[in-house]
N, C-alpha and C positions, 0 to 999 in steps of 0.2 A: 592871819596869825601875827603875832604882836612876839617882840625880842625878849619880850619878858615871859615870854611862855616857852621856851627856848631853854633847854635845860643845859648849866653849863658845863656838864659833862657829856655832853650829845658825840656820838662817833659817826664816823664815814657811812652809810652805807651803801650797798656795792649794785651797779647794773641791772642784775635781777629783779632785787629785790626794788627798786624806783618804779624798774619796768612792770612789774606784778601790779602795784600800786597805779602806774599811770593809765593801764590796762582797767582794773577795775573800777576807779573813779571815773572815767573819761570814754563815750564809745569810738569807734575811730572817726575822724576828722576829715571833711570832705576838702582837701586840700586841692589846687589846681597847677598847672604847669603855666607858667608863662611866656608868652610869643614874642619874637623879639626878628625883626624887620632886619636888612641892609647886613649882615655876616653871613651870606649864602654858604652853604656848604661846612660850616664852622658851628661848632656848638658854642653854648653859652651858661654860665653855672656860677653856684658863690659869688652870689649878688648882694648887692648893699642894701639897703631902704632906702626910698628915693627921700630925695634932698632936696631943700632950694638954691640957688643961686642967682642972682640980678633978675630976680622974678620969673624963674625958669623952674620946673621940676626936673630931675634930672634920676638916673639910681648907675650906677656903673655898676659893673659883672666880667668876669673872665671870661675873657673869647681864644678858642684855640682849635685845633685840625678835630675831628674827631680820633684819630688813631697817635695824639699826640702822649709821650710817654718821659720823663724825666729821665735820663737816658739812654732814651732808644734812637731810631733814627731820625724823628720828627720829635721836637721841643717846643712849641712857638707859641707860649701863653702870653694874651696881651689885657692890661684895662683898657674899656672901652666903656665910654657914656654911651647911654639909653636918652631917650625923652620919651615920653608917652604920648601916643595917636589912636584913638577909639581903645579898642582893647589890646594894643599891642605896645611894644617900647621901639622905639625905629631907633637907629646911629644918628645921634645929635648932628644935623646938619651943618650949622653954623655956627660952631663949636671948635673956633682956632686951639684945637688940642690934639698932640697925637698919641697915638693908643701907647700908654706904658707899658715897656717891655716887664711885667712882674704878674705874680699870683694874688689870686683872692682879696680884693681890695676891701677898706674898711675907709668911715669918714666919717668925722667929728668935728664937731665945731668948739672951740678955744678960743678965748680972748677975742671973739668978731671975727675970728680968721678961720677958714676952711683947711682942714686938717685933713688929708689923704695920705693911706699908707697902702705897703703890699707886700707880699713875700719878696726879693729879691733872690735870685740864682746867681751865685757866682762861681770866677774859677781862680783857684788858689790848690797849687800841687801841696802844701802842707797842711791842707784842710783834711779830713777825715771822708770820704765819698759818704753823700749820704746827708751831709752834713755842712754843706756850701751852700746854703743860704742864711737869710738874716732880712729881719724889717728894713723897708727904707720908710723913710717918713716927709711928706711936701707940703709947705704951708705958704697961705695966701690970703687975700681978700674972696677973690673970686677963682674959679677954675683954672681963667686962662692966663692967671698971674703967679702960678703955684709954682715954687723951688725950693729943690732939693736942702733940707735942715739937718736933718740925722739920718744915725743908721741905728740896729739895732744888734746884742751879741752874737754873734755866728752860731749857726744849730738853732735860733731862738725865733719860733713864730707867735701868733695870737698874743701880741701886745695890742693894748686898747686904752685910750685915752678918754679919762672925762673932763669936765670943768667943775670944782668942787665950789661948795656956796661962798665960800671966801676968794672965788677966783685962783686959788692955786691951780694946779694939774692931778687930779690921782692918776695913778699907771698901773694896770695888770698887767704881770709880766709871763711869761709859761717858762720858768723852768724845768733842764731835762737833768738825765743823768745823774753823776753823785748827789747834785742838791735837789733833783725834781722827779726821781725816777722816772718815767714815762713820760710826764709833763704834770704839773700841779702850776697851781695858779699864787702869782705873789703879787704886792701892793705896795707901792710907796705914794711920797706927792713929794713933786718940786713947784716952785714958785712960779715960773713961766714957763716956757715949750722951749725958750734955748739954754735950761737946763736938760734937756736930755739929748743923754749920753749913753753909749752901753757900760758903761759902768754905774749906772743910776739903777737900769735896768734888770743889771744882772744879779744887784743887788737886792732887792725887793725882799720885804719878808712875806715866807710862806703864810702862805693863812693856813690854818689849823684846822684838821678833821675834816675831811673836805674827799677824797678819796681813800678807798682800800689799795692796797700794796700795788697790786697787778693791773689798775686800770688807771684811768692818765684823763684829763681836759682842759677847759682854758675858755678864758671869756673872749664872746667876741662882739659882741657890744655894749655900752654901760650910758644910765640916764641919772640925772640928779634928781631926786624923790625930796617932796615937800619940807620933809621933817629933818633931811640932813642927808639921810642913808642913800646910799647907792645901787639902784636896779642893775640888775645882770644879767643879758640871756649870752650862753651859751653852751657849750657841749662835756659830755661825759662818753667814755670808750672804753671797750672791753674786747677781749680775743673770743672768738668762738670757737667751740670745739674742733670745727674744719678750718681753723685758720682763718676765718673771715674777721673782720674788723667792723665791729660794728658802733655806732654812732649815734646816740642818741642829743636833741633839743634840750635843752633846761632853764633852769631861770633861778636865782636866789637872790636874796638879798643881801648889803653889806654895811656895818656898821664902820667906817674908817675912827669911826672918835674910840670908840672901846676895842676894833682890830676884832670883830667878832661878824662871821657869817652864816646867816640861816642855813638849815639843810637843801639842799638840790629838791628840784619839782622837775620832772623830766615834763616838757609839754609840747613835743610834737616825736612819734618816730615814724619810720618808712613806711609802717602798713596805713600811713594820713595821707600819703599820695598815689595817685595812680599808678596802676602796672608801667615798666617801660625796662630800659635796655641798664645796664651799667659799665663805665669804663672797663673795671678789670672784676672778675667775680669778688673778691673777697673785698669789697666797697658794696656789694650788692644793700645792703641795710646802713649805707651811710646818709645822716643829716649833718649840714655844713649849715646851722643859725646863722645869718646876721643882726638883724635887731627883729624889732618890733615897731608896728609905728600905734599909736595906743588913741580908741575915740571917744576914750571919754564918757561912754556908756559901759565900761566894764569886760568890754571886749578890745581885742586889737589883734593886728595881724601880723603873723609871723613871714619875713622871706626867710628863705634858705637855698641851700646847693643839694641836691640831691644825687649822689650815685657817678659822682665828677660829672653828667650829664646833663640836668634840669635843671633850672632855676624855678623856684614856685614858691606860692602863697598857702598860707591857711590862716583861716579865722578862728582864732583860740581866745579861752578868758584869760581878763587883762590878768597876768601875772603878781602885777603890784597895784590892782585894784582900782577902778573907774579914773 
């Protein structure tokens, strides 16, 4: 579907109704868990797509206790690179890096340089509980050369950085609260990576019609597309009647030159993976996208985080087309 078919009065629509839709065009999706060697006892979830580096494939993923809880009495989320060996991802061996102390990592490449971010946890008594985190961001040639650049605004996750066709930066930003109710997704572009700032960030404009009131998302990874526009997967959220919080996959498109984004295509949720356990019930039906890596035939596959528990794959059609 083409931007010109794109009516310019199109409104949000809301969870349900994506889900209805995803439901009916799509049967469910034989998705798989993936095995991951050398973190005994320790789960592994909200994984990257692997990536190259100095001829290496690599994908990092949060590793942490399984009874691990954002204030409870165990906390101890780390990034940790993978490599892959037969069908499994092992702890990069010879990999002079140590596991970053932060959540859910993300990685982009910029101006030749490997771009690593993640949630950060911090502790500041006039912060708001709840609300003591914020992006960090590390950039480099290579893995083992990555140091610390920026930070991101406090309360502010699922920022995602592309490389636009004129080499600027575009930024998705998530804001919450007064300007983002639950979280909405905003856009800007600075000219290099030490333009960013949080106040770059927190500035971004909304994009337009993109959620209903009461449900909230955020990109979490973006690809430069042939014609200019910018591919997007990630997620859309909604409360369920029991309190559960639920999470679905997506993907749209975006125009940065006109400031105008396709409707949401939800394209993976929880009944695409196997039965298995969930951190805390009301995550039960959560998908945590990272990208997609895309072959070219029209298909491509999705990683994600499953249920704070899994990390796994599915083969889904290419979102933004061969």
């Amino acid at each position: 579907m083409s931007f010109a078919e794109y009516p310019e009065d199109s409104v949000a629509e809301s969870c349900p109704v994506l889900l209805a839709r995803h439901f009916k065009e799509r049967p469910a999706l034989p998705g798989a868990w993936l095995g991951f060697v050398g973190v005994e006892g320790k789960v592994v979830f909200n994984v990257t797509i692997p990536f190259t580096d100095n001829g290496r494939t690599f994908l990092a993923g949060r590793v942490e206790s399984p009874e691990s809880t954002r204030g409870g009495a165990i906390y101890d989320p780390q990034v940790v690179f993978f490599e892959p060996e037969g069908s499994r991802w092992v702890v990069a061996r010879h990999l002079d890096v140590a596991p970053y102390s932060m959540e859910d990592p993300a990685i982009a490449k910029i101006g030749g340089e490997l771009v690593l971010s993640g949630v950060e946890i911090f502790e500041d008594a006039e912060v708001q509980p709840g609300r003591n985190h914020r992006m960090t961001f590390f950039r480099g040639p290579h893995l083992e050369s990555l140091r610390k650049f920026a930070v991101g605004p406090t309360g502010m996750k699922d920022v995602r950085l592309v490389e636009m066709k004129d080499g600027r930066v575009g930024i998705f930003s998530r804001p919450q609260n007064e300007k983002g109710w639950s979280g909405r997704i905003g856009f800007t572009v600075i000219r290099s990576l030490d333009e960013l700032t949080p106040d770059v960030m927190e500035k971004a404009q909304i994009i337009p019609n993109q959620f209903v009131d009461d449900e909230w998302g955020g990109v979490k990874w973006a690809t430069l597309l042939p014609d200019g526009r910018i591919g997007c997967i990630g997620h859309i959220a909604c409360e369920g009647a029991d309190g559960s919080r639920n999470y679905y996959a997506t993907a749209f498109e975006f125009d940065p030159d006109k400031f105008k984004a396709a409707p949401f295509r939800i394209i993976a949720s929880r009944r695409d993976f196997p039965p298995g356990v969930t951190k805390v019930e009301s995550l039960r039906n959560e998908i945590f996208p990272d990208g997609i890596v895309r072959h070219g035939d029209g298909t491509a596959t999705l990683y994600v985080g499953v249920s704070d528990r899994y990390g796994g794959t599915v083969v889904i059609k290419d979102p933004f087309g061969a």
